[in-house]
C-alpha positions in Angstrom: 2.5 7.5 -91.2 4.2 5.3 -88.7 4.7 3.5 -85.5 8.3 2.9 -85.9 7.1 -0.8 -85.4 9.8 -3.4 -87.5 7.8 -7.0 -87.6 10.0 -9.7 -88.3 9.0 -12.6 -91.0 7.4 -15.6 -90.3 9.7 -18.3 -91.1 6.9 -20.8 -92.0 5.3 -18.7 -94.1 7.3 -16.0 -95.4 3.6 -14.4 -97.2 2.4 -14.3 -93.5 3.5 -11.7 -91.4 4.6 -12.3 -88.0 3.3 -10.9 -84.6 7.3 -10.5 -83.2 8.5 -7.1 -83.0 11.9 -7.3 -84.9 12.9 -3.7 -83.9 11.8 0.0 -83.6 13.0 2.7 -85.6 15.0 5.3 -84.0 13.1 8.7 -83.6 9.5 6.6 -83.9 7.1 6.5 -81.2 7.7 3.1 -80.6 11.6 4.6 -79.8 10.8 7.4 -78.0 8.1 5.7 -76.0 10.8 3.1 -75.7 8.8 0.1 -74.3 8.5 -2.0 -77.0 11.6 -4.2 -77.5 12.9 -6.4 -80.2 11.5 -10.1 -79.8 7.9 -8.9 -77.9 4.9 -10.1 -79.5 1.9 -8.1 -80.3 -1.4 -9.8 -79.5 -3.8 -7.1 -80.1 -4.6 -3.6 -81.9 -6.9 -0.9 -80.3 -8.4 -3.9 -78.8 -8.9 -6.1 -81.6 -6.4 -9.6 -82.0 -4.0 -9.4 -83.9 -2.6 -12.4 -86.5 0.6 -12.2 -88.8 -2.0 -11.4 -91.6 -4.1 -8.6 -90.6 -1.1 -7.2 -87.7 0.2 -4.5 -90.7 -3.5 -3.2 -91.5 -4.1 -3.0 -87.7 -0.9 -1.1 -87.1 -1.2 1.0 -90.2 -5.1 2.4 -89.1 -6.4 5.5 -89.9 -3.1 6.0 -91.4 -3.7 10.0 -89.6 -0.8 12.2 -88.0 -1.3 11.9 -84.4 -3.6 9.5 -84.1 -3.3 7.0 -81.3 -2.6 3.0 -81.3 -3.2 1.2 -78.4 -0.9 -2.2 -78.3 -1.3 -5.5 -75.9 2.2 -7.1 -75.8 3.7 -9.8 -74.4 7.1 -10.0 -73.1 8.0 -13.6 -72.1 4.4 -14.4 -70.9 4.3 -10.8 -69.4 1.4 -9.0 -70.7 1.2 -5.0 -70.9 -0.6 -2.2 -73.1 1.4 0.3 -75.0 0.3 3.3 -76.3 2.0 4.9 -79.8 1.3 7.8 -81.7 1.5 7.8 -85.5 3.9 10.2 -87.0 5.0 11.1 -90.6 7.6 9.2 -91.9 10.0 12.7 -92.9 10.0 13.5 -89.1 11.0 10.1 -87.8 13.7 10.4 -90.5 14.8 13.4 -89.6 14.8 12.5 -85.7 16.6 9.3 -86.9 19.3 11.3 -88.8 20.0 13.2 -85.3 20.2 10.5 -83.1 22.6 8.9 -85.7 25.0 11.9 -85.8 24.7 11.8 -82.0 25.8 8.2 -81.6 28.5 8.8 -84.1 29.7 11.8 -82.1 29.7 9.1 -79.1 31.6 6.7 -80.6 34.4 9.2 -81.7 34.7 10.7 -78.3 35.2 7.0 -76.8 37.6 6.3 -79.1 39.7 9.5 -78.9 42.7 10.2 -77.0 41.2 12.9 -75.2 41.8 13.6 -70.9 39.1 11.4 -69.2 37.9 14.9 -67.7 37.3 15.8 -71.0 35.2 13.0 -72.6 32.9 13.3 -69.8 32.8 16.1 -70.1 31.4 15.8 -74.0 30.2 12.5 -73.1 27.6 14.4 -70.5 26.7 17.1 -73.0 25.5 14.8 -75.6 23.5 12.9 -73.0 21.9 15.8 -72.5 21.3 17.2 -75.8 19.8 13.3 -76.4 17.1 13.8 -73.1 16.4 16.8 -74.9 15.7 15.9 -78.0 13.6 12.9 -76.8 11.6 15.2 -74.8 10.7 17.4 -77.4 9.8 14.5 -79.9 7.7 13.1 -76.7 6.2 16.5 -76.7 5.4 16.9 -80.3 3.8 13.7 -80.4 1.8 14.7 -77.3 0.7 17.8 -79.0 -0.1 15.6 -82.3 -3.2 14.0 -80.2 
């Protein structure tokens, strides 16, 4: 199971974890949610404080499909709660395999030699299909509760 949650390495201590957020994997509840950003710390789990050593065990938890994880972040002395739902790793894989071929797709459009009307065209349809797919991956984790 997972959060999507990439902690970064404590430089002092590379044995200690670290309580930055060093990114989200793509198609994870922490993506899809999308509030949690590369460089926020987290300072609690489901209520209870969180250090670099015990942050992976906190995070990990009942290690269940579909359960929930309440985080407290801070964001440049901002403080807000975030809530995550665990998922199986083959999912978010298979989310993240999408939303690569998607960006890919993006990327040759923007590069082609294509009429403007055109790439905006494609450009449009593959925001959409994108909305979509985060919408159903919002809804499947909603269901997972």
């Amino acid at each position: 199971c997972t959060l999507g949650v990439l902690l970064a390495v404590n430089s002092r201590n590379s044995n200690l974890g670290s309580r930055q957020v060093q990114g989200v994997i793509l198609g994870s509840s922490a993506h899809v949610v999308g509030n949690l950003m590369k460089g926020d710390e987290i300072l609690a789990v489901d209520g209870e404080t969180a250090t670099g050593e015990n942050l992976p065990t906190l995070i990990r938890g009942s290690d269940a499909v579909g359960s929930r994880c309440s985080l407290k972040v801070d964001r440049q002395g901002q403080l807000f709660d975030i809530e995550l739902s665990r998922t199986q790793m083959s999912d978010v894989r298979s989310t993240e395999r999408i939303l690569d071929l998607l960006e890919t797709h993006e990327r040759v459009i923007r590069q082609s030699q294509l009429p403007s009307h055109t790439t905006d065209s494609l450009l449009s349809s593959l925001q959409m299909i994108l909305g979509q797919i985060i919408t159903n991956e919002r809804r499947r984790q909603a269901k997972d509760e």
